[in-house]
N, C-alpha and C positions, 0 to 999 in steps of 0.2 A: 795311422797304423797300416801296415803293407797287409790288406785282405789274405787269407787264404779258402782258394775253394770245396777245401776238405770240409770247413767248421761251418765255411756257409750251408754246403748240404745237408752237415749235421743239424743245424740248428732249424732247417726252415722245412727238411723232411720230419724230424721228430716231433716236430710243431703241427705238421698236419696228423701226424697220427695219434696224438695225446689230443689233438682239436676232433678228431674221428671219432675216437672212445666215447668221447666228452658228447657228442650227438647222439649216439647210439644207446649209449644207459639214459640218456636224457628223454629218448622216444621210448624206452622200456616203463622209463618212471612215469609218465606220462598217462602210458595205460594202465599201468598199475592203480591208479586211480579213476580211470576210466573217462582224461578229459581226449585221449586220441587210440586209434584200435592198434590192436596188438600185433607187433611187428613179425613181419614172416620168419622163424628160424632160418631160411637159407638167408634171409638179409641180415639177422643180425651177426652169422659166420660167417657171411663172405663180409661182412664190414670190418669185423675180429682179424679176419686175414687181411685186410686192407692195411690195418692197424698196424698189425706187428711186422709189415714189409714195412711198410714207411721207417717205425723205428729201427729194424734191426737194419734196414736200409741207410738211415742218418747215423748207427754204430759202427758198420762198415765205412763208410765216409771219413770216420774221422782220423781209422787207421792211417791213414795216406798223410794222414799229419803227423805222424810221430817216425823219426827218425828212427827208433830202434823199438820196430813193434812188438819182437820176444818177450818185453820189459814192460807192456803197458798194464798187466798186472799191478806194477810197483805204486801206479797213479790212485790206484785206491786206499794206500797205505797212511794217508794223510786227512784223515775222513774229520778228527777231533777239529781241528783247522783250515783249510781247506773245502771252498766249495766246489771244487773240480773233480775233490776225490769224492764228495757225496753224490756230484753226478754221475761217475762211474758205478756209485754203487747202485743208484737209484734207478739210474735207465735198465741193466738187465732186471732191477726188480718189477720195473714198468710193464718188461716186453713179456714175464712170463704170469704177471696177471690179467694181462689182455689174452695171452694166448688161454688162460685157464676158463675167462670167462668165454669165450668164442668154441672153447668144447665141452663146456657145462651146454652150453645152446644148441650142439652138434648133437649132443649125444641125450638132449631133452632130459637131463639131471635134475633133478630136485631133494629137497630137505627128505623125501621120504626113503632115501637111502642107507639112511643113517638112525630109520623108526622115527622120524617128526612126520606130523602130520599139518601143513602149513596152512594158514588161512585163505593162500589163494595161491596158483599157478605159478610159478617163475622164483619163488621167494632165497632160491639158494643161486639164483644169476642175480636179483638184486642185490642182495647182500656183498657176495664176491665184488660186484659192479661199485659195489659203497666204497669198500675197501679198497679199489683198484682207482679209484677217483681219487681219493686221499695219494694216492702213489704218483698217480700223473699229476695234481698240484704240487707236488713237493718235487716236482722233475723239473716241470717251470721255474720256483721258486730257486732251485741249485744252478740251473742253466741261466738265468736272468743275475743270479749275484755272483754269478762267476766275472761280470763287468761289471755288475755296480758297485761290486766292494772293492774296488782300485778307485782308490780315491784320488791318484794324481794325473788319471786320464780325464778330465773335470766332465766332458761329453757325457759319459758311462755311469759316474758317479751320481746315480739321482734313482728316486722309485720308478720314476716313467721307464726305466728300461725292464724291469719285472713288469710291469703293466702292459707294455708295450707286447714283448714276448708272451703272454699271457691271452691277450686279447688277438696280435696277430693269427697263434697258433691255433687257436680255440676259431677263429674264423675262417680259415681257407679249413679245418678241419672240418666244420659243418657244410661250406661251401660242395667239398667233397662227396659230403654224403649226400644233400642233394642231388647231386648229377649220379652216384650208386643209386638212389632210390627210386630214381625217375626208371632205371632195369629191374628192379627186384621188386620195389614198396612204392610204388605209382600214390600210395595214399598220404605217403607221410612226406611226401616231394615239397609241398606247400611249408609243411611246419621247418624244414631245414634250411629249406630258401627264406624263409624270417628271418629264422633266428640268423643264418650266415650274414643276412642285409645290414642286421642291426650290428654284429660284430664288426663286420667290416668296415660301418660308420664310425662305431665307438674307438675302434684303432685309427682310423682318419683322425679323429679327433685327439685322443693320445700321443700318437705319432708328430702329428704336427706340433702340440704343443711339446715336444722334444727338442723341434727342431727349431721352435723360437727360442728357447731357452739355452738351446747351442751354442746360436748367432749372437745373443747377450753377454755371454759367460764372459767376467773380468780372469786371466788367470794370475795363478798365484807366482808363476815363474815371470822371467824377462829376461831380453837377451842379457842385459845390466849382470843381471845374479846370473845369468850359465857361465858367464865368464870374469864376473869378480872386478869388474870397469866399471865405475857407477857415472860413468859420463852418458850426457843426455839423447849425444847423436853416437849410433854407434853403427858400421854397416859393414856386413862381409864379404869381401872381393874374393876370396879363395878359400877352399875347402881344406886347405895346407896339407895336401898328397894326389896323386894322381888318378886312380880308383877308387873303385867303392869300397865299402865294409858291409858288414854285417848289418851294424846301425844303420846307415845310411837305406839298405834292400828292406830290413825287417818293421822299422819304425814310422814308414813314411811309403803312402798309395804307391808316387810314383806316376800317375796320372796327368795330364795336362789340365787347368782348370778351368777349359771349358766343359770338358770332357765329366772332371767332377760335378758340377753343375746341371751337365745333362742328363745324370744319372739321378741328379735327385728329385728331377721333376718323372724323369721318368718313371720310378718305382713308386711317386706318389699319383699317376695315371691307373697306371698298368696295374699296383698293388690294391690300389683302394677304389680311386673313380669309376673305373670300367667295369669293377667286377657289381660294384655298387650298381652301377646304371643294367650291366645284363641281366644280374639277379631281379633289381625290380620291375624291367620289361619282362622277364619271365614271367613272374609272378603273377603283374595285369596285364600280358595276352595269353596265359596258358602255354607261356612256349618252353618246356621242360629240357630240350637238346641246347636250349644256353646254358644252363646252370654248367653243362660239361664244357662248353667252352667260357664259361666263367671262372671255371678251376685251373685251364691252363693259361689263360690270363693270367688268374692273379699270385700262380706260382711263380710265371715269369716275374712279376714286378718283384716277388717277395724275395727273389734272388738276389736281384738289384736291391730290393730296401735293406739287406744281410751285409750286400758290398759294402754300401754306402754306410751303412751303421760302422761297418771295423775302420773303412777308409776316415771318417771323419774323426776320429781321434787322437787328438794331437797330444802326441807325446812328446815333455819335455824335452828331453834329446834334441828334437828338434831345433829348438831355440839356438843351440852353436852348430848347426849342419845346415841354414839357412839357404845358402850357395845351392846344395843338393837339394832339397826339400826343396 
């Protein structure tokens, strides 16, 4: 498939701020039980506002994909069937419950607004936070089956892309906040730098088994069946017209395949390895100013692993535009 830059910003900016939320209630819950101290209000709204730039950030991005954006209203209209139009609905439901939790936090709100009187501190951010967690997994869960339920891009079609997306987003999310915490929360720098270490291993691990599972794939087409010749050797000399088409630009990278190849080691350095290796040199020398260039590391790789994920999907098409492709 012919990448476009719009859906990669969408997909791997939205991912760090659903992976942000996902840190940030996570050190709230944390002290609510009192196994880590309780996060500074200016950290946990400037982390709310981190949050909802990233997304409203990766919703902007993706106008630039749509040819007639007066109309992209009309993309939620298919929500019963359609998992593109659940993420339409689902991301602005995302963006305005981060934003509500990040000014329940501003504005030091609680249950006793409303006559409760709670059994401890925070209980109307946790709550909201409960809820707003359920919203960002069902944001991953729409954004991830927007490719795995196309069953005839055979790459796409598998659970590892919900997982993948899930774990990538959730990782460079926390990675994030590390590097915000080491400014605002000096104390909770540790606990975001784990968990981002262990995420960004667990997507290593995911990731890769994607990508052997790629290189395996029998498919169901052949050139035999695109073109209705069931003879054994068959090879195409000519594209039979002089220019491109639509198919030809939209279905296929376009890339040279070295060039493919380079990309894919690179987004598994740059997305996973390095950020892996700076988090844990942080970690065991105390050096807190990696963890921030651990983040634009491993946003660089995740750019490339967004490429590489749309490029590697070989659509049928393909098979009779051989010449081209």
């Amino acid at each position: 498939m012919h990448p476009a830059f719009s859906v990669i910003f969408l997909t791997t900016l939205i991912g760090v701020g659903q992976g942000l939320f996902i840190a940030l209630y996570s050190a709230q819950a944390y002290s609510a039980i009192g196994v880590l101290p309780k996060p500074a209000l200016v950290f946990m709204t400037t982390g709310s506002v981190f949050s909802v730039a990233f997304l409203v950030g990766g919703l902007v991005a993706s106008i630039f994909h749509l040819g007639r954006p007066e109309r992209a209203w009309r993309s939620a209209a298919m929500w019963r069937t359609s998992w593109l139009s659940r993420e339409v609905i689902v991301l602005p439901m995302a963006i305005a419950a981060v934003a509500a939790y990040g000014v329940i936090h501003y504005q030091g709100w609680d249950l006793t607004l409303i006559g409760i009187t709670p059994p401890f501190p925070g209980a109307l951010s946790l709550l909201v936070g409960t809820l707003t967690t359920v919203v960002i997994f069902a944001l991953f869960v729409c954004t991830g089956m927007i490719y795995a339920c196309i069953r005839f891009l055979q790459e796409w079609a598998s659970p590892l892309t919900v997982i993948n997306y899930m774990l990538i987003g959730t990782g460079s999310g926390f990675t994030f906040a590390a590097a915000l915490s080491t400014q605002y929360e000096p104390a909770l720098t540790l606990f975001f730098a784990g968990w981002a270490l262990a995420l960004t291993l667990f997507a290593l691990i995911t990731r890769s088994a994607s990508l052997i599972r790629n290189q395996r794939i029998k498919y169901r087409s052949t050139i035999q069946s695109a073109i209705g010749v069931r003879h054994t050797r068959i090879r195409q000399e000519s594209q039979g017209f002089l220019g491109g088409s639509f198919n030809t630009r939209e279905f296929f990278h376009g890339a040279h395949p070295w060039i493919f190849r380079f990309i894919k080691w690179l987004f598994i350095v740059l997305g996973f390895i390095m950020p892996a290796l700076l988090l844990g040199y942080g970690i065991s020398s105390d050096a807190p100013k990696l963890f921030i260039f651990a983040f634009f590391v491993q946003y660089v790789g995740l750019i490339a692993e967004r490429w590489f994920f749309f490029a590697q999907a070989n659509h049928p098409q393909n098979l009779y535009y051989q010449l081209v492709s």
